[in-house]
Each structure stands twice: as structure tokens, then as C-alpha cells.
C-alpha positions as a LaTeX table, in Angstrom:
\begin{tabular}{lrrr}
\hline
Residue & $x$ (\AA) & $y$ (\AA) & $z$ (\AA) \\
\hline
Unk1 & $-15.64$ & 43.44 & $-1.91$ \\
Unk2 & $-16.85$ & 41.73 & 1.27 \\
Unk3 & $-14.90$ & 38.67 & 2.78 \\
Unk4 & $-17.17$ & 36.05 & 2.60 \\
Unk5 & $-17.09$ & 32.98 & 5.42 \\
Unk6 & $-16.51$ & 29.66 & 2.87 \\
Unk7 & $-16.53$ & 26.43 & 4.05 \\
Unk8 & $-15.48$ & 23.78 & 1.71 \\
Unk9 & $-15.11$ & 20.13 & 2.38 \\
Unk10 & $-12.31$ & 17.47 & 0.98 \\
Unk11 & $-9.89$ & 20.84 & 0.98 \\
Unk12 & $-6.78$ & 19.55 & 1.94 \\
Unk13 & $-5.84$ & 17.97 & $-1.76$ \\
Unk14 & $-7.14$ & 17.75 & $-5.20$ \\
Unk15 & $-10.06$ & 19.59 & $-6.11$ \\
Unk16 & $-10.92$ & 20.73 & $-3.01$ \\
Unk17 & $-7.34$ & 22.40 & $-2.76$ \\
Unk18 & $-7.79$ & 24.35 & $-5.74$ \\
Unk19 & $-11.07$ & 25.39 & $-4.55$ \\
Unk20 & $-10.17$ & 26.28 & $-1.37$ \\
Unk21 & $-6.94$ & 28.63 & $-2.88$ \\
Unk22 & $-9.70$ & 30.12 & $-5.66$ \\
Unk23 & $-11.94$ & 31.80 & $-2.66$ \\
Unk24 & $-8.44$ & 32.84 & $-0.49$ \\
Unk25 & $-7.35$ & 34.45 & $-3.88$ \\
Unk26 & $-10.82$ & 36.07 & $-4.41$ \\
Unk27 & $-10.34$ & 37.98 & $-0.70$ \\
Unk28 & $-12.69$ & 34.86 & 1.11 \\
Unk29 & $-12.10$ & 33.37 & 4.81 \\
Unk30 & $-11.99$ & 29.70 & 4.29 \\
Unk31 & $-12.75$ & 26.79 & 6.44 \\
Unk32 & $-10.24$ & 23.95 & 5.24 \\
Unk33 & $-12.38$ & 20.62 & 5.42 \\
Unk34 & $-10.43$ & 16.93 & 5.80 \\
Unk35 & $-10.95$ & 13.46 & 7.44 \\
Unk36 & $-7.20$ & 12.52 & 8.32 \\
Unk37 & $-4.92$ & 14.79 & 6.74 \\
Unk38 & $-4.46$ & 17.05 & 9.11 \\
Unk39 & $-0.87$ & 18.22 & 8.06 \\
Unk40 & $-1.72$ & 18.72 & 4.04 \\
Unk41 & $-4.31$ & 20.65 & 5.88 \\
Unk42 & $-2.49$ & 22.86 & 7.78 \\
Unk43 & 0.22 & 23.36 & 5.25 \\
Unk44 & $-2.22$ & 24.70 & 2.99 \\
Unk45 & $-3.84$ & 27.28 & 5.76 \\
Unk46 & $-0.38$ & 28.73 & 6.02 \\
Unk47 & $-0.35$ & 28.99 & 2.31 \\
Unk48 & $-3.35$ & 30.82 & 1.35 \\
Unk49 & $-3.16$ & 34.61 & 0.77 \\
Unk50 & $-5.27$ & 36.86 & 3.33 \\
Unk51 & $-6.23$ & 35.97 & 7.05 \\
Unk52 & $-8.79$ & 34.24 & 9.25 \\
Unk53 & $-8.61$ & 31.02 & 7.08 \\
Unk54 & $-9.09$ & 27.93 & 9.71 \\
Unk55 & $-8.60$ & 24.30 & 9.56 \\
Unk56 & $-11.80$ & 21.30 & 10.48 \\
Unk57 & $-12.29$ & 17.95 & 11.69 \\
Unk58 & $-14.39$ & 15.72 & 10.80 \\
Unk59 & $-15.68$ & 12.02 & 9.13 \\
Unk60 & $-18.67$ & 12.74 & 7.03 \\
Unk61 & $-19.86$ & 9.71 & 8.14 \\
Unk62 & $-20.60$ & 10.26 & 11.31 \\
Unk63 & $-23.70$ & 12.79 & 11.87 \\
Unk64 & $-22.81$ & 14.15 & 15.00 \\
Unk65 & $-19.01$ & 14.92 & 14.07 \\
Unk66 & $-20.43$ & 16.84 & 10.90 \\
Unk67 & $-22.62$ & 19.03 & 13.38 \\
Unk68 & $-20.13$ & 19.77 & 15.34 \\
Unk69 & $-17.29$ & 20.75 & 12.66 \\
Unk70 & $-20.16$ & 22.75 & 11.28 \\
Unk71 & $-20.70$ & 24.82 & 14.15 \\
Unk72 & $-17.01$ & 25.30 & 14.41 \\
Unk73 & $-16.26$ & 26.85 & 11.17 \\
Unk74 & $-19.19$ & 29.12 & 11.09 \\
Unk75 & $-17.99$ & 30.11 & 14.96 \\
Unk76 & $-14.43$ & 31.01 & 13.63 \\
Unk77 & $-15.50$ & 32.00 & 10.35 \\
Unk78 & $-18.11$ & 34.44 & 11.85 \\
Unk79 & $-21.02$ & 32.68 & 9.95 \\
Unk80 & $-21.52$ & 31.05 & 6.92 \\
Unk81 & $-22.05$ & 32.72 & 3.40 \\
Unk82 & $-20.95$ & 29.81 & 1.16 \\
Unk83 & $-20.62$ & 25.71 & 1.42 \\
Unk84 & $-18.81$ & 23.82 & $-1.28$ \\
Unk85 & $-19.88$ & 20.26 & $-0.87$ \\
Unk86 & $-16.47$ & 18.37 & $-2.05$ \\
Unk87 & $-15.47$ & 15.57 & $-0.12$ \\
Unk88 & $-16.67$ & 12.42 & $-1.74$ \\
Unk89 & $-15.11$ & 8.38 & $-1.85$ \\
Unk90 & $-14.66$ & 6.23 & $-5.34$ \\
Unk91 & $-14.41$ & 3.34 & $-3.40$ \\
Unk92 & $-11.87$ & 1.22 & $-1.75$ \\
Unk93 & $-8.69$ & 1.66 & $-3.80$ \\
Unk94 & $-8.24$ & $-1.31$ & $-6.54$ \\
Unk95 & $-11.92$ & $-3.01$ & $-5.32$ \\
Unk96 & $-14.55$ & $-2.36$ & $-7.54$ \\
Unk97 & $-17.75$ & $-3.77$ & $-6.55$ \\
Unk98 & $-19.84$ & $-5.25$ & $-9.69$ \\
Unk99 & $-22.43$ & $-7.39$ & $-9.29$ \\
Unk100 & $-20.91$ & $-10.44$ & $-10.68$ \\
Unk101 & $-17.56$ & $-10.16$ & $-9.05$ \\
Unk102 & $-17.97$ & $-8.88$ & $-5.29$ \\
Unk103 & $-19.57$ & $-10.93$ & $-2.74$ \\
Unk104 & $-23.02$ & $-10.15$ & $-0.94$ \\
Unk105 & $-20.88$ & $-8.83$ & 1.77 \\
Unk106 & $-18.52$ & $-6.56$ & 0.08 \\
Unk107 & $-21.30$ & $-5.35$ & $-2.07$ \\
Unk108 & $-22.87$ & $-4.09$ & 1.36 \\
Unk109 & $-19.94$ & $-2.80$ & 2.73 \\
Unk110 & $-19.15$ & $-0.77$ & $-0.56$ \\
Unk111 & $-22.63$ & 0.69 & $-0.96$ \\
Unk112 & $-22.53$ & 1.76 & 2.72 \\
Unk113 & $-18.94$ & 3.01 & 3.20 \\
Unk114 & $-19.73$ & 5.34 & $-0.09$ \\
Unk115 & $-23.03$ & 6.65 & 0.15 \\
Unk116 & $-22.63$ & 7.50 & 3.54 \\
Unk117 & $-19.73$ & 10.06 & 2.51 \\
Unk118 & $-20.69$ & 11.06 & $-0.54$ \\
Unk119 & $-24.66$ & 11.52 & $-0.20$ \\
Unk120 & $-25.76$ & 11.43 & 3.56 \\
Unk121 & $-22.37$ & 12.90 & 4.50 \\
Unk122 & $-22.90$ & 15.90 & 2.17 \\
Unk123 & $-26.77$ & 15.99 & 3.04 \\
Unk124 & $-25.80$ & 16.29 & 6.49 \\
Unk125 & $-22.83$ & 19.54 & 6.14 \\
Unk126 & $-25.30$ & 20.85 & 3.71 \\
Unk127 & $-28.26$ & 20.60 & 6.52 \\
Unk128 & $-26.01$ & 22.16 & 9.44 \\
Unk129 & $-24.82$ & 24.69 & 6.81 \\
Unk130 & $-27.93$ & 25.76 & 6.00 \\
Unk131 & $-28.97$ & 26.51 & 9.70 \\
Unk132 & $-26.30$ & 29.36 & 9.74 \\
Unk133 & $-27.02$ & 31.02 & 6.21 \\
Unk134 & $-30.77$ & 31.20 & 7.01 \\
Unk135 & $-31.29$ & 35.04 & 7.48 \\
Unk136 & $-28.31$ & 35.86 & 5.36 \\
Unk137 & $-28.55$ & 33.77 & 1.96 \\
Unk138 & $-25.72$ & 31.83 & 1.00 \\
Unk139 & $-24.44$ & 29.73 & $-2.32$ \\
Unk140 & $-23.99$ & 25.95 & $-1.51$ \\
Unk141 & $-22.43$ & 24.08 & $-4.64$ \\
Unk142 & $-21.89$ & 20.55 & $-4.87$ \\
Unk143 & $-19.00$ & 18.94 & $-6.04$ \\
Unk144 & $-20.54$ & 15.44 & $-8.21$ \\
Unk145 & $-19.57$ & 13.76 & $-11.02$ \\
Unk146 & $-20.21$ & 12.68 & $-14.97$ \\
Unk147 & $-20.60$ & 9.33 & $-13.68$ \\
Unk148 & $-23.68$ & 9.73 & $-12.34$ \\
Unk149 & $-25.01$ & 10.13 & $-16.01$ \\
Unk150 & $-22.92$ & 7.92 & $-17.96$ \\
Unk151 & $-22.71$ & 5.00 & $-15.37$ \\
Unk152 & $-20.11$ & 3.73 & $-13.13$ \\
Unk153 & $-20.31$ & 0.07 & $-13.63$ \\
Unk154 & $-17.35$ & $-1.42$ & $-11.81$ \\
Unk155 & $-18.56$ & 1.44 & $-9.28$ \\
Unk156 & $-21.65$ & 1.47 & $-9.04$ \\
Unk157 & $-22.46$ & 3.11 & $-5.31$ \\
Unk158 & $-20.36$ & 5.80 & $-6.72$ \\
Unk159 & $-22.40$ & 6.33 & $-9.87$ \\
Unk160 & $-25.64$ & 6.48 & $-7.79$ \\
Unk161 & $-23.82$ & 8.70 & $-5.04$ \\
Unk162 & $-23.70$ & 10.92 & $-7.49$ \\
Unk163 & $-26.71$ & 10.91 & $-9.08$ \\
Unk164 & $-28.56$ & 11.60 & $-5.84$ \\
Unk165 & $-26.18$ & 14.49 & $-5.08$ \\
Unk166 & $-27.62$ & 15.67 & $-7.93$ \\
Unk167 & $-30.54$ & 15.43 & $-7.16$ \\
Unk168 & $-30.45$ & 16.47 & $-3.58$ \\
Unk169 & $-29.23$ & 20.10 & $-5.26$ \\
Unk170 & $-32.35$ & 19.96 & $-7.14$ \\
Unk171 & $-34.75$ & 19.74 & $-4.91$ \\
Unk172 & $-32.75$ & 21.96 & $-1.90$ \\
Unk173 & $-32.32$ & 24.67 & $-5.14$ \\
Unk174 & $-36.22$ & 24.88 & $-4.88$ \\
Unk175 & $-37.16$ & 24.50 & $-0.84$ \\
Unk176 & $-34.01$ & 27.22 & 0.10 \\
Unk177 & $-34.19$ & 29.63 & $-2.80$ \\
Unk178 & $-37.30$ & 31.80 & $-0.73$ \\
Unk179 & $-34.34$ & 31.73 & 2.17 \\
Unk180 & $-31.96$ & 33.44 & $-0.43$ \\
Unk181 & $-29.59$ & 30.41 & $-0.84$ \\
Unk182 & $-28.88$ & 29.23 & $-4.12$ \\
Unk183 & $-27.64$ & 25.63 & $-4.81$ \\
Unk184 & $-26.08$ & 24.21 & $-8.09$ \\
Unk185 & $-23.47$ & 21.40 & $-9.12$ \\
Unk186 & $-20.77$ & 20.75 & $-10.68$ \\
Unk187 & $-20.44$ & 17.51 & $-12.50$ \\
Unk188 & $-16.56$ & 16.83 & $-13.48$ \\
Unk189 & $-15.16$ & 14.22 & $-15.40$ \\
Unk190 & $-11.71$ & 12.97 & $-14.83$ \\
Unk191 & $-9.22$ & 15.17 & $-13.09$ \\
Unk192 & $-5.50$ & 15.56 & $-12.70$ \\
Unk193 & $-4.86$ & 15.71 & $-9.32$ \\
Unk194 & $-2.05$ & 13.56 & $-6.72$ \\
Unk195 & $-5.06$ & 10.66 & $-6.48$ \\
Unk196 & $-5.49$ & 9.93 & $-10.34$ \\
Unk197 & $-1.37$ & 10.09 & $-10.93$ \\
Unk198 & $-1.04$ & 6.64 & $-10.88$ \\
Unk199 & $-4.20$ & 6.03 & $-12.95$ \\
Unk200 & $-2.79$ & 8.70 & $-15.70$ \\
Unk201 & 0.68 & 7.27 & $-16.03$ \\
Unk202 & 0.14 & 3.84 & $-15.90$ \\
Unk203 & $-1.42$ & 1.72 & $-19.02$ \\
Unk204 & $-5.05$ & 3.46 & $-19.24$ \\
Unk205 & $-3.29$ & 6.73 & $-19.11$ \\
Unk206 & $-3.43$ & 7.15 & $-22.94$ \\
Unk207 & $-6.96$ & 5.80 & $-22.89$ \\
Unk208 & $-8.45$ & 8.36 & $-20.43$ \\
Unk209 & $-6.74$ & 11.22 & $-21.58$ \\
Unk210 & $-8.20$ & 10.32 & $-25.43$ \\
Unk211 & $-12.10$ & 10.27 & $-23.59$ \\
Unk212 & $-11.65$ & 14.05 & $-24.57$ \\
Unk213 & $-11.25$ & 15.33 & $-27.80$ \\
Unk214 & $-8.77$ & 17.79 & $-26.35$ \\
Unk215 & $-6.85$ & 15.04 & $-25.36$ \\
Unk216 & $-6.23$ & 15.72 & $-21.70$ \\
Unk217 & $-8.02$ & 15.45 & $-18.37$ \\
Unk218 & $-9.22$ & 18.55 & $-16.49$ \\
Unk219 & $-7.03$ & 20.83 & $-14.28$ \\
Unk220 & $-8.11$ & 21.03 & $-10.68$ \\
Unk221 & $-8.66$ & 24.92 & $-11.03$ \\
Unk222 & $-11.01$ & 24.75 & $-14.13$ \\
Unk223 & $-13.16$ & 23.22 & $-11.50$ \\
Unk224 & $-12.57$ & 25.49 & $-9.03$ \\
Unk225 & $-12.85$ & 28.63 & $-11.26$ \\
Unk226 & $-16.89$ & 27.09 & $-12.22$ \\
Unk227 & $-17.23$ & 26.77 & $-8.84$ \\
Unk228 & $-15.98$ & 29.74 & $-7.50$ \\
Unk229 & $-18.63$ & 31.43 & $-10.07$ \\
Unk230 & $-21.59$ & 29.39 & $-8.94$ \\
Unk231 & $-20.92$ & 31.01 & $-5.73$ \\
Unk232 & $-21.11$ & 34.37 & $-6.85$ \\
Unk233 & $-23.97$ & 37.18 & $-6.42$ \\
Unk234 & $-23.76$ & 37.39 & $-10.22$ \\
Unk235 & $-24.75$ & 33.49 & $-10.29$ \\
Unk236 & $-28.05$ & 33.37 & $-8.61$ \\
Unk237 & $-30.16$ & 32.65 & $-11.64$ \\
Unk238 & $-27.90$ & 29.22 & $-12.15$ \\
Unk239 & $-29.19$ & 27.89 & $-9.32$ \\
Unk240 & $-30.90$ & 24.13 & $-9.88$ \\
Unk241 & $-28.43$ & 23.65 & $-12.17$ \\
Unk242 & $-25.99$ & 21.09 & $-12.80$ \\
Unk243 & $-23.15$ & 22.04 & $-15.18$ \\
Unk244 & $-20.77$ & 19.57 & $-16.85$ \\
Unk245 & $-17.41$ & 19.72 & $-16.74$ \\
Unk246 & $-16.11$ & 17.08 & $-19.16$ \\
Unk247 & $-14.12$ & 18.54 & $-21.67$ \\
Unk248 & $-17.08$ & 17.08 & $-23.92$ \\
Unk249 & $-15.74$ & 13.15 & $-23.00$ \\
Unk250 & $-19.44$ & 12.62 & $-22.36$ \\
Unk251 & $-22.31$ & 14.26 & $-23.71$ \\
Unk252 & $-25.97$ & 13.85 & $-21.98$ \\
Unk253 & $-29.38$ & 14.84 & $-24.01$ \\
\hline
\end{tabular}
């Protein structure tokens, strides 16, 4: 099997950890994505199995810095075969924004601070990505969420991040498929990882876990395990498609 050159973003925790360690295991060089946590990022370089894995820099927020972390990764990756669109914001911890209940000026500083991660950020990488796959194909998969279909309404600029990441796969499924680049999502519900501990042991714990009628919230690597497959050869044909990953605690028509 041929190493592939993997970039995915948000890798230094959560999710994007167990994403990052699914390619490694699978024999993939991966670019390790974060904002500030450089050490959690390193530490989990020196962890993966197999070589060439690297470590980049950047805010999603800012345009330029995404071009240029871009670049880097596919220079010491040796290209790009595969982006996994991860990094994403709920919010400001503890201040949901609802209509009734944030002023004019949070509201606007809420919508901005979010959508510019989670949808322009992600529009951006996928943009720059795309310039080094062209010629070569490549899987891009997005990391989004169920709350784009069931509604986030303490949250809302998260709920609608998500539903245009969803829609941004949709349409770039169509305009890069003649390029040989497939693009699908993944839409999670909630997931056990160092960020949600607090939410899972505290009151609501019982609450969230009982969403699902297993009774639990998802494992980081069941995510990573439908995204590692979206990436795949084999997974072409899934492309345009977003797949929920729920643990049927919400179920769309």
C-alpha cells in the first residue's frame, strides 16, 4: 500500500487525534493541524507509528496563515492526497448566544468568531488543499455535526456553521469530482473526548448519554474509523455524501 500525504486539521486532541493516529496506523504521513497547542501537538507526532509525520501552524481565521500552513504540509508531506477538515469552535465556553439572552454585540462577535473557523476557515484549507491534489485526485472529508440538522438553539452560529459545511461538501463533491477528488462528511453527534468531560460528568451527563438508545456517547475512533473510510479508493462512489454518526440520538427524513 502507498503512503499517502494526510493533512488533517484540529489534530492535536479529540477527534482530530484519533483521526490523525487512524491514517499513521493505516501506513499514512500525517500533517498534525492545531491553533495553540503546540506541545499536545508534538507529543502526539512522536507517538504515531511510521515516519515523515510533521506538525502545523496556523489560526483558521486568518486567510493568509491557512495558505501558508497549507503549502507547508504539502512541502514536507511531498504533496497532498487527503484533507480532513476537523478543526471547528462551539462557541465561547459557558456563553451561548440566543437571541433573547445575548446582546447585539455579543451576538456579532459569536457569529463572527465561529463561522470564520468553522466555515470560511475550512473553505479556505479546503481551497489551498485542493490546489496541490489537482493532477493527482485526493479525498477531502469534512468533519460537521448533527446539529446542523436538528438545531443548535443556544448555539446557533454553530448550528448554521455546520449546515453550510455541509453544504460546501456538496457542491465542491460536484465542481472537483472531474479533478478526481472526492468530498463527503461526517456529521457526529456528541463525543467523548477531554473537551466534553466536564459536560459528561457533571448534571446533564445522564441526560446526554440517554439521547442514544445505546446509552452512551460516541468514541473518538468510531469517527475516525468512518472517516478514515471516506478517504479510501474503495469510497469514491460516497462522495456528496453526508453520513450520520449519532448512535441514532437524532434521526433526519
Amino acid at each position: 500500500m502507498t503512503s499517502r500525504a494526510v493533512l488533517v486539521t484540529g489534530a492535536s486532541r479529540g477527534i482530530g487525534r484519533a483521526v490523525a493516529a487512524r491514517f499513521a496506523a493505516g501506513g499514512d504521513r500525517v500533517a498534525i493541524h492545531h491553533r495553540g497547542s503546540g506541545e499536545l501537538a508534538e507529543r502526539l507526532r512522536a507517538e504515531l507509528p511510521g515516519d515523515g509525520h510533521v506538525v502545523v501552524r496556523a489560526d483558521l481565521a486568518d486567510p493568509e496563515a491557512v495558505r501558508v500552513m497549507v503549502d507547508d504540509a504539502a512541502t514536507r508531506l511531498g504533496g497532498l492526497d487527503v484533507l480532513v477538515n476537523n478543526a471547528g469552535v462551539y462557541g465561547e465556553r459557558n456563553a451561548p448566544h440566543p437571541v433573547f439572552g445575548a446582546s447585539y454585540a455579543d451576538w456579532q462577535r459569536r457569529w463572527r468568531q465561529v463561522l470564520e473557523t468553522n466555515l470560511t476557515g475550512a473553505a479556505n484549507v479546503t481551497w489551498c488543499a485542493a490546489q496541490h491534489m489537482r493532477g493527482r485526485g485526493g479525498r477531502i472529508v469534512n468533519v460537521s455535526s448533527r446539529g446542523a440538522f436538528r438545531g443548535e438553539p443556544e448555539q446557533p452560529a454553530y448550528g448554521a456553521s455546520k449546515a453550510g459545511l455541509n453544504a460546501l461538501g456538496q457542491s465542491l463533491a460536484v465542481a472537483l469530482a472531474p479533478y478526481g477528488i472526492a468530498v463527503a462528511t461526517v456529521a457526529p453527534g456528541f463525543v467523548e473526548t477531554d473537551m466534553t468531560t466536564e459536560h459528561l460528568a457533571g448534571e446533564g451527563g445522564a441526560a446526554i448519554r440517554a439521547q442514544s438508545p445505546f446509552g452512551r456517547v460516541a468514541r473518538p475512533e468510531e469517527i475516525a474509523a468512518a472517516v478514515h473510510w471516506l478517504a479510501s479508493a474503495e469510497a469514491e462512489w460516497a462522495s456528496g455524501t453526508v453520513v450520520d454518526l449519532n448512535g441514532a440520538s437524532y434521526l433526519r427524513t
